[in-house]
C-alpha positions in Angstrom: -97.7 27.9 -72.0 -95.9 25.7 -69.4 -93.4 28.5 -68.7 -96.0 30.7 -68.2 -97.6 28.3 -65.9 -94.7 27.3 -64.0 -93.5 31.3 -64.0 -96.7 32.7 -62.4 -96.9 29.4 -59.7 -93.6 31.2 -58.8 -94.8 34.7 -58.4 -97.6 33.9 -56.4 -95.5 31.6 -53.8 -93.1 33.9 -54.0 -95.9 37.0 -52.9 -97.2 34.6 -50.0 -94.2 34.4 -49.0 -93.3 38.1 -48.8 -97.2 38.5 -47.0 -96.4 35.9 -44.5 -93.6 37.3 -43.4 -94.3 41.0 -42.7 -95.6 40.0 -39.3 -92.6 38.3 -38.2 -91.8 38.5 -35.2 -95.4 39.4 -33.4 -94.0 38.3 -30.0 -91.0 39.2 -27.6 -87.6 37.6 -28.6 -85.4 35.9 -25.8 -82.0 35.0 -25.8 -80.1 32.4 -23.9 -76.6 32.8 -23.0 -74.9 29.5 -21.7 -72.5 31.4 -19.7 -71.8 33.0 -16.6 -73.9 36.6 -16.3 -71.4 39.7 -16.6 -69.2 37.8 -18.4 -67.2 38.5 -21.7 -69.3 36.0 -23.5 -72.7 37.5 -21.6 -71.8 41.3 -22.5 -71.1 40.2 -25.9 -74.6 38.5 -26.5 -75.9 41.7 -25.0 -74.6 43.8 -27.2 -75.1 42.1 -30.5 -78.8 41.6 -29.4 -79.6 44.9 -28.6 -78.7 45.6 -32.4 -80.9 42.8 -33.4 -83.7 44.4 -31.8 -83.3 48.2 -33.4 -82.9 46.8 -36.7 -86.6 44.7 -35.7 -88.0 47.7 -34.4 
């Protein structure tokens, strides 16, 4: 009974968790670069964000 107990306590956090975060992000993103802007470190950022953002869209 304690397994069973302790196995569906684990499901249902486990479902809240899954619900909660279907939402995520529900506002704009924004990314600060340290560096100078047009830089190698700037472009990089760039880049690698844009492909964060199609894989959130």
């Amino acid at each position: 009974m304690n397994q069973f107990l302790t196995l569906l306590a684990a499901t249902a956090l486990a479902a809240g968790g899954i619900a909660a975060a279907a939402d995520y992000p529900d506002h704009p993103l924004s990314v600060m670069v340290a560096y100078s802007p047009g830089g190698a470190t700037d472009l990089q950022a760039r880049s690698e964000f844009n492909t964060v953002n199609d894989l959130l869209d």
